[in-house]
C-alpha positions in Angstrom: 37.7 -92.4 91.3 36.5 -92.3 87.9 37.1 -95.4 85.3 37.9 -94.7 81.7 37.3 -97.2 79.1 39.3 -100.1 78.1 40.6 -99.9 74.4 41.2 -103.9 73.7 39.4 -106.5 74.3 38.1 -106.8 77.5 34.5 -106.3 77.5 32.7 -103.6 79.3 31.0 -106.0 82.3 34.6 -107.7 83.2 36.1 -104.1 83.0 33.8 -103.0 85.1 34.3 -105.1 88.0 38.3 -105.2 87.2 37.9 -101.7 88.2 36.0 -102.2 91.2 37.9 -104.6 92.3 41.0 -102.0 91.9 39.0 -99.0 93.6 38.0 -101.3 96.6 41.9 -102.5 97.1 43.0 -99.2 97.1 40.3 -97.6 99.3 41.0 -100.5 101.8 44.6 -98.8 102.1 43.3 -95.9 104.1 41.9 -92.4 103.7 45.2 -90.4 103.8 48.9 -90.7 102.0 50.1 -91.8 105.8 47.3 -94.4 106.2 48.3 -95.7 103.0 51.8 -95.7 103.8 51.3 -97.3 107.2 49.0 -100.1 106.0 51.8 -101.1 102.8 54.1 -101.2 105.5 52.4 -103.8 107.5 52.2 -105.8 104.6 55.8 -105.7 103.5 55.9 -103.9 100.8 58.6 -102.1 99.3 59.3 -100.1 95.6 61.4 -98.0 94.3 61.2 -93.9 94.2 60.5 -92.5 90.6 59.6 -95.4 89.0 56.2 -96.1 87.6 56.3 -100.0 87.4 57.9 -100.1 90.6 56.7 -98.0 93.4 55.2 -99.1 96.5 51.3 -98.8 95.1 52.0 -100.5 91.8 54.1 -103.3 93.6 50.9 -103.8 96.1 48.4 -103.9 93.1 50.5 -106.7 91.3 51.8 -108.8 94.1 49.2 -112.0 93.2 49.3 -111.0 89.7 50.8 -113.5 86.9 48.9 -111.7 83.7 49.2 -107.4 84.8 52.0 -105.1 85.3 50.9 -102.4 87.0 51.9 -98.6 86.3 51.3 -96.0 88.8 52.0 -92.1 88.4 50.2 -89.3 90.6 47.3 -89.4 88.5 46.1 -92.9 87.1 46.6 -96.6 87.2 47.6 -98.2 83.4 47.9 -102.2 83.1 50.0 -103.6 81.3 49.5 -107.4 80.1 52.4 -109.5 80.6 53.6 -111.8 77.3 55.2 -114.5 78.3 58.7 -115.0 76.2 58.1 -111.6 75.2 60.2 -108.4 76.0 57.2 -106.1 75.3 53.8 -106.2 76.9 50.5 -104.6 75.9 49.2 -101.9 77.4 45.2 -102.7 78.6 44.3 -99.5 79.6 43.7 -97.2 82.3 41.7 -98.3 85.2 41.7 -95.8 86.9 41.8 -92.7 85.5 41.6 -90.2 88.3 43.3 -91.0 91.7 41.5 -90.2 94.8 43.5 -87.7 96.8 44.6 -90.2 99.4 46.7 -92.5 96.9 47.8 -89.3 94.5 49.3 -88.0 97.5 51.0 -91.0 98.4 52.7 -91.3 95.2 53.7 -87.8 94.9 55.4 -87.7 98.9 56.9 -91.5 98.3 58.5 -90.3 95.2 59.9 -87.1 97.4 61.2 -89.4 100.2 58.4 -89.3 102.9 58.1 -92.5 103.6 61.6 -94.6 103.7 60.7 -97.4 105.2 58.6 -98.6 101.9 62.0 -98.2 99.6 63.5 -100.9 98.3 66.9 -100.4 96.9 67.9 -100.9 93.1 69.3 -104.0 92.3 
């Protein structure tokens, strides 16, 4: 995984380990798309198919999180600052700019339906 750098005001050091601490979350997952399915289903997680904000990954990444929204596609991970009263939020930056293939694959076969016991159904 390779970081790209944050555009606002977090500073390079707290970046840094922000993304660290991202890249060691998700390698703890497992090493394939079915390792990471298996281990989000052990811990109850559940999203929704073809939605960024809302898939399994980005639900995982911001379940303890009051401040980030996390955005997931099949390529990168984008935060998103939550503004409280506000019905925008700010966009932080990329993290992670370039998904190891473990997690890329997961999004791409949990968008296609592989793995139906991590959706959730709209509400």
């Amino acid at each position: 995984m390779s970081a790209t750098k944050y555009t606002d005001k977090m500073s390079d050091k707290s970046f840094k380990g922000f993304t660290t601490y991202l890249q060691n979350k998700l390698n703890a997952l497992g090493d394939n798309a079915y390792g990471v399915a298996s281990t989000l289903q052990v811990k109850g997680v559940k999203g929704l198919k073809q939605d960024s904000q809302q898939c399994a990954l980005a639900v995982y990444l911001g379940r303890n999180s009051k401040k980030y929204v996390y955005s997931v596609g099949d390529r990168s991970v984008t935060i998103y600052e939550k503004r409280p009263g506000k019905d925008v939020w700010a966009r932080r930056g990329e993290a992670i700019g370039s998904f190891d293939h473990p997690h890329r694959d997961f999004v791409v076969q949990f968008d296609k339906g592989f793995f139906p016991g991590l959706e959730k159904t709209k509400s």
